[in-house]
C-alpha positions, 0 to 999 in steps of 0.5 A, a space after each residue: 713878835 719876838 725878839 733875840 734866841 729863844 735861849 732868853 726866853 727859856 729857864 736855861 738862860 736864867 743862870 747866864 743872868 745871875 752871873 751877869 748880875 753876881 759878877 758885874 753889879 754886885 748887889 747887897 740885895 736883889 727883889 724878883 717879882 714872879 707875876 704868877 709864872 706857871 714854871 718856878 725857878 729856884 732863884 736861891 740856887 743861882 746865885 750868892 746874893 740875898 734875893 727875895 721873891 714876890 709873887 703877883 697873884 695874876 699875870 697882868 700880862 704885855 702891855 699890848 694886850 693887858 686888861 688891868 691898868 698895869 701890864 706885867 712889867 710895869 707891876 714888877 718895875 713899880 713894885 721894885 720901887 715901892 719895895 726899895 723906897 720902903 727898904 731905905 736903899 740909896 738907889 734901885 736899879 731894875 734890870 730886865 731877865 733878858 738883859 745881861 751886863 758886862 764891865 768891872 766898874 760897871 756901877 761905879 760909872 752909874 753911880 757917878 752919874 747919878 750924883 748928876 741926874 736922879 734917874 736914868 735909863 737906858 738907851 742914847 739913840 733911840 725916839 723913846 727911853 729904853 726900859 731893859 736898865 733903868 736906874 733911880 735914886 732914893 731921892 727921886 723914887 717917891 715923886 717918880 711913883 706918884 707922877 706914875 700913878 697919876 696917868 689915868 691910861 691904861 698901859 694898852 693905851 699909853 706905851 710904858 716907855 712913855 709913861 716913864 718918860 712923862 713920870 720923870 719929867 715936869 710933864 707928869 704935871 699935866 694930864 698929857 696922858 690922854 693925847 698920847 694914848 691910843 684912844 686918839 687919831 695916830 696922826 694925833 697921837 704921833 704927833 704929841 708923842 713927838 712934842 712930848 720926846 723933844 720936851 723931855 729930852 730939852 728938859 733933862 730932868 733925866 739922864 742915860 747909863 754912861 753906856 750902851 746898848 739895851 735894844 740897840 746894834 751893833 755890840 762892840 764886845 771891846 767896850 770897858 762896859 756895857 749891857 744888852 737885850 734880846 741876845 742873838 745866838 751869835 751875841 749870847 756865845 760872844 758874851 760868853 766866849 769874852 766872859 767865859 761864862 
């Protein structure tokens, strides 16, 4: 199942993305992890900022039908962490090549709120967290990882969403990886996937960017700030039309 145009799933959206990125985010630094993508695209000539490039020697592939531990987005998010633990950043902030942003004191309001809460994601009304946007302080970053590394399932058995969301919390303590996974009875699974959203939201060990929207609709083009995914044609030309991009 696909979701949004299929103008973000081609190479002319990339430069769409970099001027989201260059315009609204600013960063010092940008880390793109390739997972041995068959068309190569000159991240260089899109864009001002200082980016690097890491390249996977495989395509781990979705996390529906990988057959390593980690599907190709969580490869490209964990590696994005390690990278910016070992670099010294004050935060990392990862941002899916699907998802564009919108608003001139976008980080300034993420910021603020990460003085508050270490780590953030995307998404408000959703059952689980959202991964288009996800944000972690330096200070967070290492326990985040070993919390990570330490669900024994593979991402095709246990949904990355949940995975994040038990490595941000206490929960990541215990081995509850195991009742969340596919392996068990969906009745069962469903069930402490349930016990384990409610925990994680009463335990705020987490907070949400001050903004909407990642899969979530409507769009109110009219907000100070916000950011979204899987684009349709008619919200990819409002974008463009409220940016002039």
């Amino acid at each position: 199942m696909t979701f949004g145009d299929d103008e973000i799933r081609s190479e002319g959206f990339r430069p769409l993305w970099w001027k989201s990125v260059d315009t609204f985010i600013k960063p010092d630094h940008v880390l793109v992890v390739d997972s041995a993508a068959p068309l190569k695209v000159d991240e260089k000539a899109l864009t001002r900022t200082d980016v690097r490039t890491l390249e996977l020697l495989i395509n781990p592939g979705h996390s529906q039908n990988t057959v390593h531990h980690y599907c190709g987005f969580m490869a490209g998010f964990i590696m994005g962490l390690e990278y910016a633990l070992y670099s010294g950043v004050d935060y990392c902030l990862y941002l899916e090549q699907d998802a564009l942003t919108y608003g001139e004191d976008l980080i300034a309001r993420i910021e603020q709120r990460l003085v508050k809460t270490p780590i953030l994601f995307g998404g408000q009304r959703g059952e689980f967290v959202e991964q288009s946007m996800m944000v972690l302080d330096r200070r967070a970053i290492r326990g985040f990882l070993q919390q990570m590394h330490a669900i024994s399932r593979s991402d095709k058995l246990v949904a990355p969403e949940l995975k994040c969301m038990i490595a941000a919390t206490s929960m990541g303590r215990w081995p509850v990886g195991p009742l969340m996974s596919y392996e068990q009875h969906r009745l069962v699974r469903r069930f402490f996937e349930k016990l384990g959203v409610a925990f994680a939201r009463s335990s705020k060990q987490y907070g949400h960017v001050p903004f909407g929207y990642g899969r979530e609709r409507p769009i109110n083009f009219k907000d100070a700030c916000f950011y979204f995914q899987h684009g349709t044609a008619q919200e990819l030309r409002q974008y463009r039309a409220l940016t002039g991009f």
